[in-house]
C-alpha positions as CSV (number, residue, x, y, z in Angstrom):
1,X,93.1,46.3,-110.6
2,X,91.0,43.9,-112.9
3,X,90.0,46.5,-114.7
4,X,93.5,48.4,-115.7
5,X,94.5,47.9,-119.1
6,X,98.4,46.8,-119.7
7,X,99.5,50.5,-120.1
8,X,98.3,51.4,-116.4
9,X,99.8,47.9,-114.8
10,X,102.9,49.1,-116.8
11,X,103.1,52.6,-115.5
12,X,102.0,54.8,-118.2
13,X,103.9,56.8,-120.6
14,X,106.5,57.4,-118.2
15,X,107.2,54.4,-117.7
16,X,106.7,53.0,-121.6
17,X,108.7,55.9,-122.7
18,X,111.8,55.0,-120.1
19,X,111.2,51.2,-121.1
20,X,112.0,52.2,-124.7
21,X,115.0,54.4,-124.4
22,X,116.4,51.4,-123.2
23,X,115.5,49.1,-126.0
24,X,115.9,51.0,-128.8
25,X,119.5,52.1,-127.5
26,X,120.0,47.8,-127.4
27,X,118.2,47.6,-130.7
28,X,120.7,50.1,-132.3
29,X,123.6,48.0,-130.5
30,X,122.8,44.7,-131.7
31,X,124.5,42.5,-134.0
32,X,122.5,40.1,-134.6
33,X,119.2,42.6,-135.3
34,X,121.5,45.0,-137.2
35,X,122.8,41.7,-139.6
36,X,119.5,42.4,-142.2
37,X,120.7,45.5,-144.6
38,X,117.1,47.2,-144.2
39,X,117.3,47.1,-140.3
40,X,120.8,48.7,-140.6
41,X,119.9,51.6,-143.1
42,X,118.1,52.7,-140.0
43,X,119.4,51.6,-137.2
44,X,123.1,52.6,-138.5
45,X,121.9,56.4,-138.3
46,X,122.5,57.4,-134.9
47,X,120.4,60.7,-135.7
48,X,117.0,57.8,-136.4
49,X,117.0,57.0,-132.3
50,X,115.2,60.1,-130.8
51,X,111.9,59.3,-134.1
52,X,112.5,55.7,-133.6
53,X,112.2,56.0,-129.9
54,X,108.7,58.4,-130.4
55,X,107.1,55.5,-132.8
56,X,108.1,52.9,-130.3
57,X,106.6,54.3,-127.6
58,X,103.9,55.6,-129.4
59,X,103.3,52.1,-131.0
60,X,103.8,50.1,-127.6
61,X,101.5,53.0,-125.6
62,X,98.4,51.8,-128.0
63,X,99.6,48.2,-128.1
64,X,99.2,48.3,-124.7
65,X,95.9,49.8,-124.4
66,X,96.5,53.2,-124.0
67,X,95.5,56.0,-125.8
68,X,96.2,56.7,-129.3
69,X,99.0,57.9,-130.3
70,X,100.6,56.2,-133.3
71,X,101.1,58.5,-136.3
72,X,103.3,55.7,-138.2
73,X,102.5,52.7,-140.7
74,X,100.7,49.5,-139.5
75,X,103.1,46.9,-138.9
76,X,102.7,45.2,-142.9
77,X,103.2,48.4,-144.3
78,X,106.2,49.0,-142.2
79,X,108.1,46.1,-142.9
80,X,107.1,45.1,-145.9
81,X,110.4,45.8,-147.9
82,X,112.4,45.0,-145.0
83,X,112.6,40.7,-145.5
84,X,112.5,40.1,-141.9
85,X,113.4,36.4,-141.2
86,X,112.0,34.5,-138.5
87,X,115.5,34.7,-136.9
88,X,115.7,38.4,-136.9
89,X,111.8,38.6,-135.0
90,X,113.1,36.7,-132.1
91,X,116.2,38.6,-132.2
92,X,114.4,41.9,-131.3
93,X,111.9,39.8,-129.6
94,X,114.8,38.8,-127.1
95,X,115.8,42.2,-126.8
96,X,112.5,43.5,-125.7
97,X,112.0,40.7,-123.0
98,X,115.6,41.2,-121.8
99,X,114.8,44.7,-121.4
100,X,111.5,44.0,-119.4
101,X,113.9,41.9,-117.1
102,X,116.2,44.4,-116.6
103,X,113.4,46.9,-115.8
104,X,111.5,44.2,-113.4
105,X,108.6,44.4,-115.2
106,X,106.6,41.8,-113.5
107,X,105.9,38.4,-114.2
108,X,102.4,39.5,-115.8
109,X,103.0,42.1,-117.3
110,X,105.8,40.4,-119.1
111,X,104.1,38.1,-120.6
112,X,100.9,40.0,-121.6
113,X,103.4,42.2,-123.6
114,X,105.6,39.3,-125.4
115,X,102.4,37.7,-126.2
116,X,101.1,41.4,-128.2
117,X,104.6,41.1,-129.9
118,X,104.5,37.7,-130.7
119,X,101.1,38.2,-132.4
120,X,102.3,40.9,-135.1
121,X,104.9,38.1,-136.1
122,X,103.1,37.7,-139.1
123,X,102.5,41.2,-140.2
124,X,106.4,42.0,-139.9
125,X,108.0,38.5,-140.5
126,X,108.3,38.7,-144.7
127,X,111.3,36.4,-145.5
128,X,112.2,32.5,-145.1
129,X,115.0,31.9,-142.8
């Protein structure tokens, strides 16, 4: 088990995919992520959640240390013209650990994956508070 990357201990695309129906159905949802114009422009179509979904789980299969997958922008590139506050990082950043919770993503596991998302904090936060 030493050897398994992050995407094996977390069950694979089946389970990353599932994972990330959930979140980006909360991301959609949320106020408080929603509050930055730029978020919203997306996140207010409901016909963005099925390519949103596919980049997510593409982006969080490779994060994770599975194969590669992701056909969309690096993180900078992404959300460079989105002015991403500090506030609105650890508002999606809640949202993803909320979800792991709520799928009983172990302990591990859990924190392996907050500390990848924690570490593209600088690439996608672009604004002051």
């Amino acid at each position: 088990m030493a050897d398994e990357t992050l995407y094996d201990r977390l069950g694979g695309i089946y389970a990353i995919a599932g994972a990330v129906d959930v979140l980006v159905d909360r991301l959609f949802e949320n106020a408080s992520v929603n509050a930055n114009e730029a978020v919203h422009a997306h996140h207010g179509v409901p016909a963005n959640a099925p390519g949103y979904k596919f980049l997510v789980t593409a982006w969080s299969v490779e994060a994770a240390g599975g194969p590669k997958c992701y056909p969309g922008l690096d993180m900078t590139k992404a959300h460079e013209t989105m002015a991403i506050t500090p506030e609105q990082f650890d508002a999606v950043a809640l949202e993803i650990a909320s979800t792991l919770n709520f799928l009983g993503v172990p302990a591990a596991e859990h924190k392996e994956f907050m500390d990848i998302i924690e570490s593209y904090r600088p690439q996608v936060v672009t604004a002051a508070a």
